[in-house]
KEKE-3310 file (N, C-alpha, C; in steps of 0.2 Angstrom, whole numbers, plus 5000, padded with zeros to 4 digits):
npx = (4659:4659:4653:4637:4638:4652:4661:4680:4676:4668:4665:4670:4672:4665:4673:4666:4658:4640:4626:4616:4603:4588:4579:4563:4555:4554:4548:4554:4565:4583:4586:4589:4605:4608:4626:4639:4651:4660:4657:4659:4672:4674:4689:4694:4694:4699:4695:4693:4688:4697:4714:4718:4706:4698:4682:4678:4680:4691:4681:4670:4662:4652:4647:4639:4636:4621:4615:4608:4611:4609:4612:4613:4613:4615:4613:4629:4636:4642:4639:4636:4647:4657:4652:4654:4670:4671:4668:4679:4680:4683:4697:4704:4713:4718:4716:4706:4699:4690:4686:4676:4687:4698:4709:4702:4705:4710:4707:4702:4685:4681:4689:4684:4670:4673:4677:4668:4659:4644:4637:4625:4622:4616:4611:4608:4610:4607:4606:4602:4599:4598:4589:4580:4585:4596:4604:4604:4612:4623:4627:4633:4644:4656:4653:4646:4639:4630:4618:4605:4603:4606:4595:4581:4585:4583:4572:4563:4560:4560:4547:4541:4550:4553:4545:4545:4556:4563:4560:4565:4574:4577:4565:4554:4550:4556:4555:4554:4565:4576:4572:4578:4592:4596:4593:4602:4612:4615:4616:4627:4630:4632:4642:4640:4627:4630:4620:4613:4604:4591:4577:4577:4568:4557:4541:4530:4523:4530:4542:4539:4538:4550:4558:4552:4556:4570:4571:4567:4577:4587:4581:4583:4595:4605:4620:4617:4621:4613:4614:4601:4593:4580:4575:4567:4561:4572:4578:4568:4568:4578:4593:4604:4610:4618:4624:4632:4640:4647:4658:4660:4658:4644:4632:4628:4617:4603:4592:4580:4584:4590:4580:4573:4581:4582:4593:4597:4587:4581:4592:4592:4582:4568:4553:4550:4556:4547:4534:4524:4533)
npy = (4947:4963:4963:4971:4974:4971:4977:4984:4981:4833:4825:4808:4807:4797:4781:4775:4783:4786:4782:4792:4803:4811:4824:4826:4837:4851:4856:4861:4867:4864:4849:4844:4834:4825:4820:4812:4819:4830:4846:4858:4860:4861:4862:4861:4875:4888:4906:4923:4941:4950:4952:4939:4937:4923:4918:4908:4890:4878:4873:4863:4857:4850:4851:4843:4840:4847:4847:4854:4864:4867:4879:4882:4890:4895:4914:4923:4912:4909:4907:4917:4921:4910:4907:4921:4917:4909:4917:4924:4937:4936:4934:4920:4908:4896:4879:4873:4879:4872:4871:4862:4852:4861:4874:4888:4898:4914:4919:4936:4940:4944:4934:4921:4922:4917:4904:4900:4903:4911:4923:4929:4943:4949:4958:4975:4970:4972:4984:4998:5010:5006:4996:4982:4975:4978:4976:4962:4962:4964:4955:4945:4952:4949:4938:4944:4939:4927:4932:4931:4918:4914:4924:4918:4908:4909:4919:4909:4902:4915:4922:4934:4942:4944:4951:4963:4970:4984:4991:4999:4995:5000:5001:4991:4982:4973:4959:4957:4962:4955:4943:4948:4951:4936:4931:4937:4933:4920:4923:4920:4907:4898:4887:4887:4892:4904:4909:4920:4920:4924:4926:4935:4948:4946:4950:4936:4929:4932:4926:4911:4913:4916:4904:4895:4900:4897:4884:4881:4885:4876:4866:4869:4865:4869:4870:4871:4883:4885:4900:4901:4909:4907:4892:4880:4881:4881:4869:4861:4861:4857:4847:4842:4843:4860:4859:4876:4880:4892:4890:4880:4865:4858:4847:4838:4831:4825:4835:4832:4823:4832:4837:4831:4827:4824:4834:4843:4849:4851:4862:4869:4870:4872:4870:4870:4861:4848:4853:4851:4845)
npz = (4835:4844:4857:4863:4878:4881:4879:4885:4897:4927:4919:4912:4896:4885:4876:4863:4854:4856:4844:4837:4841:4833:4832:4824:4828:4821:4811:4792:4800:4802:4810:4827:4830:4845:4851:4857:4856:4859:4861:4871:4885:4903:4912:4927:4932:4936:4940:4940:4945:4953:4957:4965:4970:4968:4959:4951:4957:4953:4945:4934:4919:4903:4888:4876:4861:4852:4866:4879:4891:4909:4921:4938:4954:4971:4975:4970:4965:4956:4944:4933:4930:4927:4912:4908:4908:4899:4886:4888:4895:4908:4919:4918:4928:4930:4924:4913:4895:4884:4866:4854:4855:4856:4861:4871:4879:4883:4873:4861:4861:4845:4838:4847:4843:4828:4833:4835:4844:4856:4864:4877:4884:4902:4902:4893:4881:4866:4852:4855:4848:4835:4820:4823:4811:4810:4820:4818:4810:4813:4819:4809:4806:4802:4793:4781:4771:4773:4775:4771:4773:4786:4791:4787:4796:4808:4810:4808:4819:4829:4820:4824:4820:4810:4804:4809:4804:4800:4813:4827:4842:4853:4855:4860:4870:4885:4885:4872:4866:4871:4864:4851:4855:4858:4845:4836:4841:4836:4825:4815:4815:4827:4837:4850:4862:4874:4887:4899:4910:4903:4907:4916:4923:4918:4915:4923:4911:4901:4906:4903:4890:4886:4889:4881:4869:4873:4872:4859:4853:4856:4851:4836:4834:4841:4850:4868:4881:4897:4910:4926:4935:4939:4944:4943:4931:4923:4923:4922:4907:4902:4897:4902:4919:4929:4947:4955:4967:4978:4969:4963:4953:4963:4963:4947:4933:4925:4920:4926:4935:4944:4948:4957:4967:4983:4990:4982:4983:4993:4997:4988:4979:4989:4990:4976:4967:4970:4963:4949:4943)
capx = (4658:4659:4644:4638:4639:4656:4668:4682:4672:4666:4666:4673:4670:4663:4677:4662:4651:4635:4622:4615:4596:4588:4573:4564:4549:4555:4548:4559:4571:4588:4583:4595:4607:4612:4629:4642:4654:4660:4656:4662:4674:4677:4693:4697:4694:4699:4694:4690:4690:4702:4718:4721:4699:4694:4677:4675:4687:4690:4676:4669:4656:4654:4641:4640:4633:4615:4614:4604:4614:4608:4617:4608:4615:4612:4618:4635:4640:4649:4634:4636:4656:4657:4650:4660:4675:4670:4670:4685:4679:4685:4702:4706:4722:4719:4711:4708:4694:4691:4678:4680:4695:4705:4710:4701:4708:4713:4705:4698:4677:4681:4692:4678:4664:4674:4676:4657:4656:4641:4635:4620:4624:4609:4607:4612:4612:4604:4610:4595:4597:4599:4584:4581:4588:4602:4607:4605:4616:4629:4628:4638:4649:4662:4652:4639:4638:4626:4612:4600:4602:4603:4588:4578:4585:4582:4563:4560:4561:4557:4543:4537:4555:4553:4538:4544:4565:4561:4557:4571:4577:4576:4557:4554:4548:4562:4554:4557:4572:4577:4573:4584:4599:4597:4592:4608:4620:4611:4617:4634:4627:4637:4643:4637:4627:4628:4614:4614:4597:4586:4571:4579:4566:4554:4535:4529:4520:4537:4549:4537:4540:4558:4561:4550:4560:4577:4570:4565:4584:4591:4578:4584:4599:4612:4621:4617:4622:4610:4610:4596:4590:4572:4579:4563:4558:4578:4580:4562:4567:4587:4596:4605:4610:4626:4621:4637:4640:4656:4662:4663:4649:4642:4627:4627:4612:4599:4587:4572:4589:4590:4573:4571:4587:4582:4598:4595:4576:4584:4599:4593:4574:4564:4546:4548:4557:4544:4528:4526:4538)
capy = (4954:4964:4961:4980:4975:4966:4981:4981:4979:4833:4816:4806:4806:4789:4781:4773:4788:4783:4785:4799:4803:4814:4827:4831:4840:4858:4852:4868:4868:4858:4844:4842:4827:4824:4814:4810:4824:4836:4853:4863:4856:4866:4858:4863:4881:4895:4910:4929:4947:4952:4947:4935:4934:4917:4918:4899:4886:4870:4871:4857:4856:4847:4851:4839:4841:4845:4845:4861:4864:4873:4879:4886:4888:4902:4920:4925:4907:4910:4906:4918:4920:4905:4910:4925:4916:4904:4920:4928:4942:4937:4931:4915:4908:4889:4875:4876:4879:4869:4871:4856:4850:4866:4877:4896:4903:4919:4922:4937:4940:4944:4926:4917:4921:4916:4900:4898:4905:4915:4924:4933:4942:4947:4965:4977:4965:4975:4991:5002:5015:5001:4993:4975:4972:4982:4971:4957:4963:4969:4947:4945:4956:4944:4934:4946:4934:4922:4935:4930:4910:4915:4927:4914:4902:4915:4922:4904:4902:4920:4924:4940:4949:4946:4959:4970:4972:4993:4993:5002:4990:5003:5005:4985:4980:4968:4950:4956:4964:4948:4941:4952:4947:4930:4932:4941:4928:4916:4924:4916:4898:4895:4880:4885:4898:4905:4913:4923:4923:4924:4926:4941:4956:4949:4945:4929:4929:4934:4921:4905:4914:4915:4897:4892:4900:4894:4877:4881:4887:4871:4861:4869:4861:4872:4865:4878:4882:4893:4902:4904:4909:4902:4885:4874:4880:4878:4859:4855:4860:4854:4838:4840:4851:4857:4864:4879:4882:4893:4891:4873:4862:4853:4843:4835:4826:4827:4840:4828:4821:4836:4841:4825:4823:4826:4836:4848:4852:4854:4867:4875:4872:4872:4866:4873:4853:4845:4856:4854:4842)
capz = (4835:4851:4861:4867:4884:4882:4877:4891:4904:4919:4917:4907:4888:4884:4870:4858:4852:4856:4839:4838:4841:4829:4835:4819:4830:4820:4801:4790:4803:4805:4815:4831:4832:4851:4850:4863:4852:4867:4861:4876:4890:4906:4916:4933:4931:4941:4939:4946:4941:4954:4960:4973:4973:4964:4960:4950:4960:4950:4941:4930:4914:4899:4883:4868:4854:4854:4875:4883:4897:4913:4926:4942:4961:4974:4970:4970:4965:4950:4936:4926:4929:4922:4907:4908:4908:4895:4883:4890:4899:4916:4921:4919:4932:4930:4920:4902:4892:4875:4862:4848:4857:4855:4869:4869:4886:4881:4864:4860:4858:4838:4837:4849:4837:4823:4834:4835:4852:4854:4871:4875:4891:4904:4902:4889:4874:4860:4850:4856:4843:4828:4820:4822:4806:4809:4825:4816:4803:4819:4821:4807:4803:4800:4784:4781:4764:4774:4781:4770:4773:4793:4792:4787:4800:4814:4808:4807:4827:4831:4816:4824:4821:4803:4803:4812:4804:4804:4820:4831:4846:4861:4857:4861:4877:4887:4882:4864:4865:4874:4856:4847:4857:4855:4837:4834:4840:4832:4816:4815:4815:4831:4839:4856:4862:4881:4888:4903:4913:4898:4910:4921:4923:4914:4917:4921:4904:4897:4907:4901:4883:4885:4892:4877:4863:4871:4869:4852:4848:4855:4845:4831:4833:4845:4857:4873:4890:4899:4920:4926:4943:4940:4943:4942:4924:4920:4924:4918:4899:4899:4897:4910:4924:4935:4951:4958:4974:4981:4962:4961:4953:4969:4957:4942:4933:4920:4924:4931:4942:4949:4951:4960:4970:4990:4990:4977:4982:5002:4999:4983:4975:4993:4986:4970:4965:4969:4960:4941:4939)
cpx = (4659:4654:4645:4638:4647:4665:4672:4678:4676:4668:4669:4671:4669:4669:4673:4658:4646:4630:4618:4609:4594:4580:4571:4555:4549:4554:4550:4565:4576:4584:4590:4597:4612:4617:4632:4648:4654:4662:4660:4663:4676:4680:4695:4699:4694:4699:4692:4693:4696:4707:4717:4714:4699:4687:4675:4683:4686:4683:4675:4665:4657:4647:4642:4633:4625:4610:4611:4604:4611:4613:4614:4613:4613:4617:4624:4640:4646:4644:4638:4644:4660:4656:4654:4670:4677:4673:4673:4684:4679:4692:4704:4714:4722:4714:4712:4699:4690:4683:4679:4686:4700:4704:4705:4701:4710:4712:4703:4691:4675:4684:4686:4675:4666:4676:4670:4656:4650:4639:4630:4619:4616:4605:4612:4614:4609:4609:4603:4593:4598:4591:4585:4585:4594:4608:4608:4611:4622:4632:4632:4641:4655:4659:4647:4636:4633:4621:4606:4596:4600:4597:4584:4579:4580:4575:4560:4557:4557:4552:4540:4543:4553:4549:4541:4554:4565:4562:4565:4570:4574:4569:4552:4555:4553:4560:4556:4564:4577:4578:4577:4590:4602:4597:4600:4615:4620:4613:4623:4635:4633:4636:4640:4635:4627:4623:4613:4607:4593:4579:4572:4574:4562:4549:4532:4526:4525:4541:4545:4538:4544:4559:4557:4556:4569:4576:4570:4572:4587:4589:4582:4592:4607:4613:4618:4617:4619:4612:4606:4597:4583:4576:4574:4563:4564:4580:4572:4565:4577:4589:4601:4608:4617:4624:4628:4634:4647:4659:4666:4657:4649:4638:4627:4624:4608:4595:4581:4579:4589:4584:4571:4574:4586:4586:4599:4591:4581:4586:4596:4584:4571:4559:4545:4550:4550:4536:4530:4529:4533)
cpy = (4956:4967:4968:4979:4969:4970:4983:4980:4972:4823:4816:4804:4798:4790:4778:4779:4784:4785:4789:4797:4811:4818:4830:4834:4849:4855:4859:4871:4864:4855:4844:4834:4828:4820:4816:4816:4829:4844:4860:4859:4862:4861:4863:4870:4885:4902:4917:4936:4950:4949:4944:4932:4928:4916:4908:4896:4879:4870:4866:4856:4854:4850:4848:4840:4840:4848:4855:4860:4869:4874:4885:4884:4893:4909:4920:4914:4905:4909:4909:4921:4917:4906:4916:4923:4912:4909:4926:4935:4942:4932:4924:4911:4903:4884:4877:4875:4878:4870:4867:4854:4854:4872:4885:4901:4908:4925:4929:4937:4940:4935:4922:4915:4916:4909:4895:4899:4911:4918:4930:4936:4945:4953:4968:4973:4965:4981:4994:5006:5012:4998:4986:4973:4973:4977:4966:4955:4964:4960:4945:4947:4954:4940:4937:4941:4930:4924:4933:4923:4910:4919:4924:4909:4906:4916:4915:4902:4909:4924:4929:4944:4949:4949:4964:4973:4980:4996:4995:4998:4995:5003:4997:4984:4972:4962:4953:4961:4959:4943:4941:4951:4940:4927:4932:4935:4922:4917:4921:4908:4898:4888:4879:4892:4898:4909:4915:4924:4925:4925:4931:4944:4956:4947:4939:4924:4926:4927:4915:4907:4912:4907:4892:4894:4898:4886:4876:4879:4879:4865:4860:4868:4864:4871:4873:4880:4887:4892:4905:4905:4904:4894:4879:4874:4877:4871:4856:4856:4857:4848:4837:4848:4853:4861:4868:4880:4883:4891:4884:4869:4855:4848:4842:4827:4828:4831:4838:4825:4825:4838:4837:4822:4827:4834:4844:4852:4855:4862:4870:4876:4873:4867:4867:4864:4850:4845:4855:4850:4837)
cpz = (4842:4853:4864:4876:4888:4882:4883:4898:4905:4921:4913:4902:4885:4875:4865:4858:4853:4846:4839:4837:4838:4834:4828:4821:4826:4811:4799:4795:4804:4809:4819:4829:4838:4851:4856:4861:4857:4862:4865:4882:4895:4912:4921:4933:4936:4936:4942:4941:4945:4958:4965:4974:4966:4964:4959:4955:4956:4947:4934:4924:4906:4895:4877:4865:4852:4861:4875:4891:4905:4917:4933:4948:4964:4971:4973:4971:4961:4944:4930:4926:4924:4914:4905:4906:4901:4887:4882:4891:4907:4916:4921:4920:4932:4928:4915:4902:4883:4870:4855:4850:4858:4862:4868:4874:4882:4877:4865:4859:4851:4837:4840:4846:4832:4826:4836:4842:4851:4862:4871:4885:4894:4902:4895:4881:4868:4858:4851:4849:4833:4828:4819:4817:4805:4815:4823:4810:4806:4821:4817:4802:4799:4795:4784:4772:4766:4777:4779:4772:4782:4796:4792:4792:4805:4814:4807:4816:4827:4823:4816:4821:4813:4801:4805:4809:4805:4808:4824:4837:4851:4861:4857:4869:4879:4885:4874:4862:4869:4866:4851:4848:4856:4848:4832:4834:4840:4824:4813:4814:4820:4834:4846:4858:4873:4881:4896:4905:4909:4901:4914:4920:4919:4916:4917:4913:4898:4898:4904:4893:4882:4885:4884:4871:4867:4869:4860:4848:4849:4851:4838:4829:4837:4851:4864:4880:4892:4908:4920:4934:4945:4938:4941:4935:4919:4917:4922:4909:4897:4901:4903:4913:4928:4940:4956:4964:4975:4974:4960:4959:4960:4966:4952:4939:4927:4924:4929:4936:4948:4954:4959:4967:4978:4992:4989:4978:4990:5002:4991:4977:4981:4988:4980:4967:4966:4966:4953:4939:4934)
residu = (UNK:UNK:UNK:UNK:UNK:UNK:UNK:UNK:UNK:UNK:UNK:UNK:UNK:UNK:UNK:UNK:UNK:UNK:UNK:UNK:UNK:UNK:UNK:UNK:UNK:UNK:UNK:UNK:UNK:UNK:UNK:UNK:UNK:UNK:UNK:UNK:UNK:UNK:UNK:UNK:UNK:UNK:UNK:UNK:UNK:UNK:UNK:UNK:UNK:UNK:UNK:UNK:UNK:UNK:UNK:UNK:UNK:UNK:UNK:UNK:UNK:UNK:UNK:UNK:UNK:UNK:UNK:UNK:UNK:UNK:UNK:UNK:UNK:UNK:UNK:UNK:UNK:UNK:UNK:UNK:UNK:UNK:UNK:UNK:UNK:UNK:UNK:UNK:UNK:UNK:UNK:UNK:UNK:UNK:UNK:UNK:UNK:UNK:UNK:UNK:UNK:UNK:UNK:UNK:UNK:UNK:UNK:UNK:UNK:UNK:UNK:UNK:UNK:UNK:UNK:UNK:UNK:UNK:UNK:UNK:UNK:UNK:UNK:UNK:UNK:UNK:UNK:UNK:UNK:UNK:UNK:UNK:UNK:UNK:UNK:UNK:UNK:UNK:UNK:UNK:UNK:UNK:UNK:UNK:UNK:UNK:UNK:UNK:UNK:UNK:UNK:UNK:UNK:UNK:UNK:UNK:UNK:UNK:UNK:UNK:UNK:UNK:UNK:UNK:UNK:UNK:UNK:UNK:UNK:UNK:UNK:UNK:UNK:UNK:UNK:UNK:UNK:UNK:UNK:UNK:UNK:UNK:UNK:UNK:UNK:UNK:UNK:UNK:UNK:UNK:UNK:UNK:UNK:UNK:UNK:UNK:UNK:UNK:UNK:UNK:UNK:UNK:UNK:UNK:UNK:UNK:UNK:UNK:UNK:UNK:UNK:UNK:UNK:UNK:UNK:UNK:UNK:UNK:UNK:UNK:UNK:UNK:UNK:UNK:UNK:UNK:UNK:UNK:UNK:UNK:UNK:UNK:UNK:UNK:UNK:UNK:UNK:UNK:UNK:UNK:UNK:UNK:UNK:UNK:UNK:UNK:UNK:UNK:UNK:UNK:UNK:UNK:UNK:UNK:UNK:UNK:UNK:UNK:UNK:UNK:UNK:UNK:UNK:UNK:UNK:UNK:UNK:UNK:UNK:UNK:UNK:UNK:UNK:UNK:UNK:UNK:UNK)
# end
């Protein structure tokens, strides 16, 4: 579909799959299975919105199947670029970018979808004047044949929306209009979903909410690449982490690697790496 705020505007893959580890902590919901099966490959990416400027340089990241990816650096490193680029709204001038093996430089936002790409960008990512159900209906436009089996997924994770489908979107306070976004592209049963600062703008109440239901979503079995700014909360809930800088990943680690890596805490958590962990 076209997201309303979308309109013009790596290591090496181990050769034996490992066996898959099953999380059946969501009883009624798919159980995740984390395997070795690379989901989303980003090689040597360049990219930028205007000529001649390259915001990513050689950029690198991998998501397999399952994995809940963070991606944190300081601002203007390329986070959510990246992400941008990943769902073809920003220029892409080198590298490739594979989802299931297959290339999707170029694509379309309607082709993406239907490639199981989903993206939830930071602002703007509701139909204000639609009612919740309406937005969710706006999710999948392209099979609306399975809204009943994905309403049920979806209300299974976010259980307040399915109270309130009536309820008009603009008149929902930002953590639950945050819900609604994710909800939505959510409804495609996709293969991976991006998430753009999920905790932006909201209050602290809100952002441990947020950070909770993206856990929830990946539990429930999607793979998922989130940027955050709030880095500590990021890397305590993900599998692993890549840390940008100047548009190339400088770190890469499991979340508690990062948290923990001298390096990491120095040049981009201060004291926040070592509280909480």
């Amino acid at each position: 579909m076209s997201d309303p705020s979308t309109s013009s505007g790596p290591a090496d893959v181990p050769a034996t799959p490992a066996a898959p580890t099953m999380d059946m902590s969501h009883a009624g919901e798919r159980s995740v299975a984390k395997t070795d099966a690379v989901v989303v490959e980003v090689n040597d990416l360049v990219a930028g919105y205007l000529p001649g400027v390259n915001i990513l340089n050689s950029t690198n990241l991998i998501a397999r199947q399952g994995e809940l990816i963070g991606i944190i650096g300081p601002n203007g490193a390329g986070k959510s670029t990246l992400l941008k680029a990943i769902f073809g709204l920003v220029k892409v001038r080198g590298g490739d970018i594979t989802v299931k093996g297959e290339s999707i430089v170029g694509l379309k936002a309607d082709k993406l979808v239907r490639r199981g790409v989903a993206f939830v960008p930071q602002t703007n990512n509701v139909f204000p004047s639609l009612s919740i159900e309406e937005n969710l209906q706006m999710g999948l436009f392209q099979n609306p044949k399975i809204y009943s089996e994905r309403l049920e997924f979806v209300t299974g994770i976010f259980a307040e929306l399915g109270k309130r489908l009536k309820q008009r979107a603009g008149s929902l306070s930002g953590g639950e209009r945050q819900m609604v976004a994710m909800s939505r592209a959510l409804m495609m049963d996709p293969s991976v979903l991006l998430l753009d600062e999920p905790s932006a703008g909201l209050s602290p109440v809100r952002q441990d909410d947020a950070f909770i239901r993206v856990s929830d979503i990946n539990k429930a079995g999607v793979t998922t690449i989130m940027v955050e700014q709030n880095a500590r909360r990021c890397l305590q809930i993900c599998d692993r982490g890549y840390v940008l800088d100047q548009g190339r990943d400088a770190y890469e680690g499991t979340g508690r690697e990062l948290l923990n890596d001298p390096k990491v805490i120095g040049l981009y958590l201060g004291t926040l790496g070592s509280d909480g962990v």
